[in-house]
Structure formats: structure tokens, C-alpha cells
C-alpha positions as CSV (number, residue, x, y, z in Angstrom):
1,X,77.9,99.2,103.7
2,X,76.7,101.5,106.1
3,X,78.2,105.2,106.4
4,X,80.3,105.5,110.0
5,X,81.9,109.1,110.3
6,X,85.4,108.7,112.9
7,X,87.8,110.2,114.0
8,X,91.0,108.7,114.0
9,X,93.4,109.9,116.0
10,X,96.3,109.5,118.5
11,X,94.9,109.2,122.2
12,X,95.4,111.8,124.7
13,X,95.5,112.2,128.2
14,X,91.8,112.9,128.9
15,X,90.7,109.8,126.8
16,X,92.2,107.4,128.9
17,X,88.8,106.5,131.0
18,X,88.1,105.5,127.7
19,X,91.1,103.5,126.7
20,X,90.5,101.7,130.1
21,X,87.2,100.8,129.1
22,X,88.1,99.1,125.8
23,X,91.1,97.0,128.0
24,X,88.2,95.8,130.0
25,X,85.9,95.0,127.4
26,X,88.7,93.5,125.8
27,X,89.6,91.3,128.3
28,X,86.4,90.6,129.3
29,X,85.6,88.9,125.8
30,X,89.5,86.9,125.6
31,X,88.4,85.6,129.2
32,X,85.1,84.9,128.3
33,X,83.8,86.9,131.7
34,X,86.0,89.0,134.5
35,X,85.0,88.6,138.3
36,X,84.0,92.1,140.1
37,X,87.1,91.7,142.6
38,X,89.0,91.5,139.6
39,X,87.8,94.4,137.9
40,X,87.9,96.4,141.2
41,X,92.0,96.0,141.1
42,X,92.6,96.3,137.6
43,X,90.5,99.2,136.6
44,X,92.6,101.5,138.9
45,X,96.0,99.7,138.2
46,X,95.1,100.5,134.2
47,X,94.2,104.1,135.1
48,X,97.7,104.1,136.8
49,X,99.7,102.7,133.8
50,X,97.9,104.4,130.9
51,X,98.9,108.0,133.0
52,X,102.5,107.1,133.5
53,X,103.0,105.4,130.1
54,X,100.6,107.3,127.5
55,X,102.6,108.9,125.0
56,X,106.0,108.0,126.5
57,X,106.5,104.1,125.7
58,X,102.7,103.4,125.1
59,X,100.8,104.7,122.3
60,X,97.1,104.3,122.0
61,X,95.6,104.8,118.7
62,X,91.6,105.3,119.1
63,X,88.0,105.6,116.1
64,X,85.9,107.8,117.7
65,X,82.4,108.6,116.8
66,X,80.8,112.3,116.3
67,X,79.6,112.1,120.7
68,X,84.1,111.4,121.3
69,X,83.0,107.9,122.4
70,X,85.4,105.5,121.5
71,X,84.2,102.7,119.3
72,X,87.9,101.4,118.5
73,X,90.8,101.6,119.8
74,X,95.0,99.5,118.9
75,X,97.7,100.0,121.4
76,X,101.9,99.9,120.9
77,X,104.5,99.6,123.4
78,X,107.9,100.2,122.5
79,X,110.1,98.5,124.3
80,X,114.2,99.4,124.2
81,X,116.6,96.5,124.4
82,X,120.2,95.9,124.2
83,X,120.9,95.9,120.4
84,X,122.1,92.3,118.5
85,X,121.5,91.8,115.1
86,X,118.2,90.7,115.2
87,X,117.1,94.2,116.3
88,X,119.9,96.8,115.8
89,X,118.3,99.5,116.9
90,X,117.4,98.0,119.8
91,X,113.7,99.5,119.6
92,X,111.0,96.9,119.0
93,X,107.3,97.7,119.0
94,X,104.6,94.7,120.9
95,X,100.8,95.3,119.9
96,X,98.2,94.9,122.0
97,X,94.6,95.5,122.9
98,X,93.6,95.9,119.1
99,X,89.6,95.9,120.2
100,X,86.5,97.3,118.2
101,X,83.1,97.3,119.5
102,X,80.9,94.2,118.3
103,X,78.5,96.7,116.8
104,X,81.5,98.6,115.0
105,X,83.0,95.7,113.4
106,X,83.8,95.0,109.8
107,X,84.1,99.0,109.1
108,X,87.6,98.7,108.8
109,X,88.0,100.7,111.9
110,X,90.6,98.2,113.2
111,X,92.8,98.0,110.0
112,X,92.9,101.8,109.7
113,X,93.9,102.1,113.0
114,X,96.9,99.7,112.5
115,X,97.4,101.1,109.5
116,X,98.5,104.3,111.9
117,X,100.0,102.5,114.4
118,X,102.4,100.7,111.6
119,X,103.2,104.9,110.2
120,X,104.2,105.7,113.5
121,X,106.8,102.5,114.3
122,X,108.0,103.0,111.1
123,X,108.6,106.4,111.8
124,X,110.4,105.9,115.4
125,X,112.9,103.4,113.3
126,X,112.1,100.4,115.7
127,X,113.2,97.5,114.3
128,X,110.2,95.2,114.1
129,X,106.3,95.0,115.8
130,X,104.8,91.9,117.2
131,X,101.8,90.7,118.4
132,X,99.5,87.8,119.6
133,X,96.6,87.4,117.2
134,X,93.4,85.7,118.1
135,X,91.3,84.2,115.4
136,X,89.3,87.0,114.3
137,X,92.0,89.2,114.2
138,X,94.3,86.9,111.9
139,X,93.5,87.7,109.1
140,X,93.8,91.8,109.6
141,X,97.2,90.7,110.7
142,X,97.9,88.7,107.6
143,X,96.7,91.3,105.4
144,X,99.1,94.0,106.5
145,X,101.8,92.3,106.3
146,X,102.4,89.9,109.7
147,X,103.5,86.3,109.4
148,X,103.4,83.7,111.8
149,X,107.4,83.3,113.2
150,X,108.7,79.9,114.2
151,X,110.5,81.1,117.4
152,X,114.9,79.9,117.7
153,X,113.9,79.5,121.1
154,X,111.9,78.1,123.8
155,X,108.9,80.6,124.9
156,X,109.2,80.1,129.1
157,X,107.2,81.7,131.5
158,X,107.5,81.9,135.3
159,X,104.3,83.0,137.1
160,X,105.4,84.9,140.2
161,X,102.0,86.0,141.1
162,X,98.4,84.0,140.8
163,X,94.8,85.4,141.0
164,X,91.7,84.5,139.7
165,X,90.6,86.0,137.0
């Protein structure tokens, strides 16, 4: 297996042009293909969140190479809740944007990075992490530790607001 020297780290403030990027190429993959009127309102509107909420209720955890790009990069929100007894603490962790570079794959960069991300939730005491896995990333999931849940409830969604993507 080739050699890759990273740095894994906590992102910062000044890497979030390229925190940003990896949300678009992420997205651009799920969706198979963004439109450029889409991209022109959601590339500020994730500049905006990622200053607000970057290392308050959002933590980015990025692999970056020897040049600071960023080849890899996993994302947790924690999210605060009124406590019951499924989540006491009332802290609960949702995972998102867990997105390596097609050339960077199979390094382990992802796993190492959740491997972080699961350190850290641990440490803030929340009470569990979730997250929606897509087919490649199943098995990453599996291996640390995630199992499918079978929900007690009815997932429902209201869409208040439609664009193309």
C-alpha cells in the first residue's frame, strides 16, 4: 500500500473554504450532478453556517496532505435536546459529510478520522451518534461499531421549501 503522509486534525476557522469544498464534492457525487444556480446559493449559505457553527455545535474533523489541502474530511453536530431516557444527557451527536477524495480512498483516512470524531463525543458525554450511511461507507460504519436501528417510530418529513437540485 502506498505511503500517504496526513495530518489529522480538528478543522479551524481558516480551513473552512476547504470544508465547503468537500460538502460540494460530496454532494455533487450523492446527487449524481449539482446545477450551477444551485451551487451559486449554497456555496455562500455553507460559508455562512460553517462560520457561525465551526467549533460551537459543528465539528469538522479534516486529512490533510503536506501542501494543507484537504483530501478528507468527517463532520459532527451536536445537537441538545430535552432529556428522556433514551438520551439522558440530552446531547446527541448526528454525522455527516464523511467524504474522501476518489484518489485518497482505501487509506484509511476516513476511519481514522471517525475514529477522532468518536474520541471527541465520547468525551463531551453525549449520549449516542447517528448517521445516514451510503453503501460504500457501510461497512466503515459497521466496523466501528454502528448498527442498523429499527426506528419505535414513524420517520415523517414535511418539505416547506422545494428547489431543484
Amino acid at each position: 500500500m502506498k505511503v500517504i503522509n496526513m495530518e489529522y486534525r480538528q478543522a479551524i476557522e481558516t480551513d473552512i473554504p476547504e470544508i465547503v469544498q468537500k460538502r460540494i464534492q460530496f454532494l455533487h457525487e450523492y446527487h449524481q450532478g449539482l446545477s450551477e444556480r444551485y451551487l451559486g446559493q449554497l456555496i455562500p449559505k455553507l460559508q455562512a453556517y460553517f462560520e457561525k457553527h465551526l467549533n460551537k455545535n459543528m465539528m469538522a474533523y479534516i486529512a490533510a496532505d503536506e501542501t494543507a489541502r484537504v483530501c478528507s474530511v468527517a463532520l459532527l453536530l451536536v445537537l441538545e435536546k430535552p432529556p428522556r431516557p433514551a438520551f439522558m444527557n440530552g446531547r446527541t451527536g448526528l454525522i455527516l459529510n464523511v467524504y474522501t477524495e476518489p484518489e485518497f480512498r482505501r487509506f484509511g483516512m476516513g476511519k481514522r478520522l471517525m475514529e477522532m470524531l468518536l474520541c471527541d463525543a465520547r468525551s463531551m458525554e453525549l449520549d449516542y451518534v447517528e448517521l445516514t450511511a451510503t453503501a460504500d461507507g457501510y461497512p466503515l460504519y459497521q466496523q466501528l461499531g454502528f448498527h442498523e436501528e429499527i426506528p419505535e417510530t414513524v420517520p415523517m418529513k414535511l418539505r416547506l421549501r422545494t428547489e431543484d437540485i
